[in-house]
N, C-alpha and C positions, 0 to 999 in steps of 0.2 A: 893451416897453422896460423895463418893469418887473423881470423875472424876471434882468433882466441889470446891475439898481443897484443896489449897498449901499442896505439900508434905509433909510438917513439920507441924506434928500432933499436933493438940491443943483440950484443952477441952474448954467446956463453958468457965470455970473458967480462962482462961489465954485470951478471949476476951472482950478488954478494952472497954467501954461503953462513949459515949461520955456524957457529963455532959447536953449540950443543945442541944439534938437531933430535936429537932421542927425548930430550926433556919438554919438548914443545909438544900442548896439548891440540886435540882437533880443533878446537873454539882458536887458539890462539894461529893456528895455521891458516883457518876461515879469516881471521880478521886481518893476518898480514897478508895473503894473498889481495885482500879488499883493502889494502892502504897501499899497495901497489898497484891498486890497478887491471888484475889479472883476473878475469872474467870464467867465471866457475862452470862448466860443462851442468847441464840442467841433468843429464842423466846421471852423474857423478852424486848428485843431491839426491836423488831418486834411488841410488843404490846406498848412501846413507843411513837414510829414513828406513827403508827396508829393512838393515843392519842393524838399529838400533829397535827396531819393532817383531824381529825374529822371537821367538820363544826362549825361554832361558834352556842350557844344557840340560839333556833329561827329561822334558815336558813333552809329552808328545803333539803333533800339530795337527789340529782338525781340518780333517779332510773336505774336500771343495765341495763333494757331495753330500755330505752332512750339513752345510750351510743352503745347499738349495733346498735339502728335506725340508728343513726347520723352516723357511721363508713360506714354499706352500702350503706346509701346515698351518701357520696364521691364518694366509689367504684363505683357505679352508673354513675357518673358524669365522671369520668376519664373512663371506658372503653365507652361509650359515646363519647369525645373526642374522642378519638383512631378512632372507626369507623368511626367518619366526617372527618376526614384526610385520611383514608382509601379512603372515596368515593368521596372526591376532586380529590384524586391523581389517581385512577381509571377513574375518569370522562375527566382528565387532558387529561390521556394517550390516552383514546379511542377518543376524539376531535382531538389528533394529526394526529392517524392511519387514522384515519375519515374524515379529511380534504380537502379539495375540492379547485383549485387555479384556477384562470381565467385571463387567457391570454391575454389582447386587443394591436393588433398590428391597426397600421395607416402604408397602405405601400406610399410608395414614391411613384406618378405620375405626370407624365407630357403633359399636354395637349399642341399639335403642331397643327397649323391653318397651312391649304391646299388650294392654292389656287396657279392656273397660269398653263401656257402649258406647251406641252414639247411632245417630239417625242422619237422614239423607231424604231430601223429595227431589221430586221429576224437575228436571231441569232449572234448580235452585239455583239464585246469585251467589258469588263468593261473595265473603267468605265462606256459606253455608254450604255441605256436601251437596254434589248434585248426582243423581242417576239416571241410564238410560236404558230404553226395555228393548229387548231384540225377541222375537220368535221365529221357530219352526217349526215347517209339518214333516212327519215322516208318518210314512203308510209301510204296511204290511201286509202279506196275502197268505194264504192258506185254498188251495184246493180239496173239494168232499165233496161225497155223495151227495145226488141231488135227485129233484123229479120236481117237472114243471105244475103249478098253479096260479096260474095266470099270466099278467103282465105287470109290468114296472117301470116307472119314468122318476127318475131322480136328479138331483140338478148335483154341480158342480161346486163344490164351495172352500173357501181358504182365509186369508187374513192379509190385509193391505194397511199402508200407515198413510192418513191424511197429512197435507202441511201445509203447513202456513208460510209463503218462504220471505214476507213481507213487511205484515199488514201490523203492524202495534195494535191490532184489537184483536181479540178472539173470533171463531168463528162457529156458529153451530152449523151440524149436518145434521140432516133430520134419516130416521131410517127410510129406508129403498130407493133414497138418490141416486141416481145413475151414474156407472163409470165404464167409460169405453177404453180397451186396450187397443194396440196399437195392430190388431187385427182387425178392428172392428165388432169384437165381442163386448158384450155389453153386460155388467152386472151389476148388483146392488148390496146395497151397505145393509144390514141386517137391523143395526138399532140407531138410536140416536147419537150423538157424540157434541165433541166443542173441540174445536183443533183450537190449542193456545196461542196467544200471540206472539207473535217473533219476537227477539230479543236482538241486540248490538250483536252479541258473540254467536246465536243462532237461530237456526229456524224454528219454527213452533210442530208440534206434532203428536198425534193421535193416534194411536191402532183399533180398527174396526175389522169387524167381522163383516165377508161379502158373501156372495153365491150368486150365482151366473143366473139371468135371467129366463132361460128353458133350458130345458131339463136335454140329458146325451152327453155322451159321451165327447164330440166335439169342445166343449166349452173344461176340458180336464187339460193341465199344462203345467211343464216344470218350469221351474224359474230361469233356467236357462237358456227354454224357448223361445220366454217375453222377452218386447222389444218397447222401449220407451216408458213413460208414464203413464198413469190411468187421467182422464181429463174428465172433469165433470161435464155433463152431457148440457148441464141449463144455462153452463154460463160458454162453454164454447163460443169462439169470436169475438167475446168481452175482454176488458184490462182483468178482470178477475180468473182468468184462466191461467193467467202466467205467475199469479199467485195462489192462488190454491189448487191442488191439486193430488194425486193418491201414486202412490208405489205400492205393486205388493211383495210381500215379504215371504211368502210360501205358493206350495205348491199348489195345484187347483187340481183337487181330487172329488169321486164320487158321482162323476154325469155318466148316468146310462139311461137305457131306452131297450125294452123287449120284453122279452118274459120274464115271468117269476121262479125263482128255483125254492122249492121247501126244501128246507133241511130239517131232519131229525133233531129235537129239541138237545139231545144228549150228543147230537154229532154237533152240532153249532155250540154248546158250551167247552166242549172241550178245545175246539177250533181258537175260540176266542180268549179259554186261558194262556192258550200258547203264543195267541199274538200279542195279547196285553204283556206280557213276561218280554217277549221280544223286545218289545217297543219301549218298557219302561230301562231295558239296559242300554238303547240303541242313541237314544233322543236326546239325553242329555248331552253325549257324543255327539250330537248331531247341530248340537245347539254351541257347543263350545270350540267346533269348526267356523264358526261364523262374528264369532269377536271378532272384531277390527284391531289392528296394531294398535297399540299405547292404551287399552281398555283391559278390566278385569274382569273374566266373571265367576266368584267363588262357586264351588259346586254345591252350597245347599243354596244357592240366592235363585233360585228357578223351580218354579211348580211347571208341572206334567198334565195335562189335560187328554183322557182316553174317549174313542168316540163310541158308539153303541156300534158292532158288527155289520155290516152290510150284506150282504148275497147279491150276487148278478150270475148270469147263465156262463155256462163255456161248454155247454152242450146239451146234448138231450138226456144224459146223465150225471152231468159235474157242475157242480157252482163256485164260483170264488169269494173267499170269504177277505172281507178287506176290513181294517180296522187303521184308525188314524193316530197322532199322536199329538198334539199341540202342547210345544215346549215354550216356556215364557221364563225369561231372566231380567234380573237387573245387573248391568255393568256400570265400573267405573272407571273415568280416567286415573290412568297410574299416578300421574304427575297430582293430581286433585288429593290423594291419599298419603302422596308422599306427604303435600304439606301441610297436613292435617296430623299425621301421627309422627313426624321427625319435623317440624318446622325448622325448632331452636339448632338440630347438631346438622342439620343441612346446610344452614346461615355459617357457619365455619370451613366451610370448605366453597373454592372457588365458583363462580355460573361455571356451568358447562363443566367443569372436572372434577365432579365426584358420580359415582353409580347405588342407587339404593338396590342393592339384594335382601330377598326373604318375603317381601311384597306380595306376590301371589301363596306363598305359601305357608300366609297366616290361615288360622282356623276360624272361619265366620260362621257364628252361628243367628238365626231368626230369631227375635222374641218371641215368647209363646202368644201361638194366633197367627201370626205374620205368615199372610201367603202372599204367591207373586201370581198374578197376572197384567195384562195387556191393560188394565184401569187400574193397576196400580201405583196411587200417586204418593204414598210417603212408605218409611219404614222406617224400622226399630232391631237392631241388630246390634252383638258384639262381638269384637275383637282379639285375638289372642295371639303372639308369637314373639318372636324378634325381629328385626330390620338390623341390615349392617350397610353402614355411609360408608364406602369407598373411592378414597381418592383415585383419579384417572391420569393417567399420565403418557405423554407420544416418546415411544422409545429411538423412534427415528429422530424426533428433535432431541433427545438428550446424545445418542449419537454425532450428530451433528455439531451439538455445540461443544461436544470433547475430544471429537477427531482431533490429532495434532499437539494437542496440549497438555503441556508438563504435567505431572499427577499433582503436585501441590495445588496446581489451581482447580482441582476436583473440586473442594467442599466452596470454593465461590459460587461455582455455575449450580452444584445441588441446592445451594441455599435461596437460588431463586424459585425453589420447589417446594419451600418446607411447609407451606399450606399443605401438600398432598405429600409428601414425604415425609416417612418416619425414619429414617437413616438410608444410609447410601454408603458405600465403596468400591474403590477401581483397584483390582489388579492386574500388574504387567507379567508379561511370561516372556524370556528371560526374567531372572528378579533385574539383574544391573538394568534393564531398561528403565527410564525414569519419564519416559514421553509414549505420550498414548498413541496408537498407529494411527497414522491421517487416513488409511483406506478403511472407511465405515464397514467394511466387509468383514475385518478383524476386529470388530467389537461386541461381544454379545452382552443382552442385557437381560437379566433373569430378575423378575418382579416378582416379589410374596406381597404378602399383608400383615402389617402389627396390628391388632383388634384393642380398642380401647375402650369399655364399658362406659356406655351413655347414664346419665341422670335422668 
């Protein structure tokens, strides 16, 4: 009781009583008690507020359970929230990583029309067309009836290219020179010749006809067999032997030794229609296997050369009937053609990144007259087709330089291409992606061609 009276003790008797206590409001009781002095119970305040915070008569009062419903229903809703922003921005991220871009280039080309003659000699200066001669032998056999009449010695013979790998002057070879292979066989050059002189850009060189100097079968060999170069026999040991000197270019056919087989006049013609027919579908094939990379050889630019029939024994009733083929072309270098018939639409496209297609598979035709052999030093031919200049382009460096980077800056990095590029764009997959994938693995790049008719 203490804790709750003004220090200064009173009894009943000295608390004044007000005369109309029923008229006195709560507020006014609050505040006489608080001008007395008289220290108000915290719980008495607490049952107050209560009392004036009760519900009005009639209202019913929500239940304590209905306010905890309502409370984790929120809770509900907000962590809820959270998680759908969680698996947007997850969803976000993995569409980025995830990404996939696609490349469409249009390259730059130019279609060049071909048409009109034009001439070439053996290993001409530029500007002037140059050409070079390649041959081959191909042989064919046929076995028939035979019966011996006597004996037969025939020597071995093919086609070697002299050269000059030096000398600024020309050089004559006179016919039956000596050439030794690399066995020790020894043959001779059939006619006379002039191997040309070297040049800055190459060597000088001549093709000659050889045949082994006795007769057998020994001195027959494929080109595959030989080893080394032929050396001429007179100058061996000399400074002349390291410059001039012979290759051959075919095979070494025709040395035998023994008897004679007669054949029936009507069995050897028929024999030798079937090898010459052979031989003239075989040889040009056989010649066109032997172009060297970056060289042309149009299929009429080579003449066929058939040899007269042979016979040799292969028994005491059977002969072999052999017949040879000497195939002779003129090739050109590609590069030598290109600038010849596309100089001007070549000159608009970068060194190194454009590609001429259609080149081999224009239509050359000979002048009339114009045959090709192994002495053939000029010609007269024309030309007919189209050529198409196509830009080149490294799809790993355009990869590269667009990993990682916003698509807007696409058309800066293409425009470093528009020599060889005819348009270009990048899509992203997602669309909202706006950034190309830095892993090069997700970027594909699909190249066509725009064709633009040359003048």
């Amino acid at each position: 009781m203490q804790d709750i009276l003004p220090t200064k003790r009173r009894s009943i008797r000295d608390v004044t009583l007000d005369k109309d206590p029923a008229k006195k409001s709560p507020a006014r009781v609050q505040e006489t008690r608080a001008e007395r002095g008289i220290r108000v119970p915290i719980h008495l305040d607490h049952a107050a507020e209560a009392k004036r915070s009760s519900p009005a008569p009639g209202v019913p009062k929500e239940p304590r359970s209905g306010r905890k419903a309502k409370t984790g229903r929120n809770a509900k809703w907000f962590v809820g929230g959270i998680a759908i922003v969680c698996l947007i921005a997850i969803a976000y991220t993995a569409s980025v990583i995830l990404a996939h871009a696609t490349v469409s280039i249009n390259l730059r080309s130019e279609s060049v029309p071909v048409s009109g003659s034009f001439s070439a000699a053996q290993n001409a200066e530029s500007p002037n067309l140059s050409f070079e001669t390649i041959s081959t032998t191909t042989v064919a056999h046929a076995s028939v009836a035979a019966s011996i009449a006597g004996t037969v010695n025939s020597y071995a013979a093919g086609m070697a290219i002299l050269i000059n790998a030096s000398s600024p002057s020309p050089q004559k070879i006179l016919a039956g020179t000596r050439l030794s292979d690399g066995r020790g066989l020894v043959y001779k050059t059939v006619s006379t010749v002039v191997i040309p002189a070297a040049t800055s850009k190459s060597a000088g060189t001549v093709t000659v006809n050889i045949i082994a100097s006795a007769p057998g079968p020994a001195y027959d060999s494929s080109l595959s067999n030989l080893k080394g170069d032929l050396s001429i026999l007179a100058w061996q040991g000399t400074s002349k032997a390291k410059v001039f000197y012979g290759r051959m270019t075919t095979d070494m056919t025709g040395g035998s030794s023994g008897p004679r087989m007669s054949v029936a006049s009507t069995t050897l013609a028929s024999a030798s229609a079937a090898l010459s027919s052979k031989l003239l579908s075989i040889a040009e094939d056989a010649l066109q296997s032997t172009v060297p990379a970056g060289y042309i050889l149009y299929p009429k630019a080579a003449g066929i050369t058939l040899s007269p029939a042979m016979t040799s024994s292969l028994g005491s009733t059977t002969a072999d009937v052999s017949m040879s083929a000497v195939a002779t072309g003129v090739i050109f270098k590609a590069t030598d053609l290109e600038n010849l018939l596309a100089k001007t639409q070549i000159a608009q496209f970068p060194a190194d990144n454009y590609e001429v297609d259609g080149l081999s598979s224009l239509v050359f035709a000979p002048a009339v007259g114009q045959s090709f052999s192994a002495a053939t030093g000029a010609i007269q031919f024309s030309l007919n087709g189209n050529l198409e200049i196509v830009g080149v382009i490294d799809p790993n460096a355009i990869k590269s330089q667009l990993s990682g980077k916003p698509l807007s800056s696409s058309n800066s990095i293409f425009s470093q291409y528009s020599s060889v590029i005819g348009s270009a764009q990048v899509s992203v997959s997602p669309f909202w992606v706006h950034t190309i994938p830095s892993s090069q693995k997700r970027i594909s790049v699909i190249v066509s061609t725009t064709t633009v008719s040359g003048h």
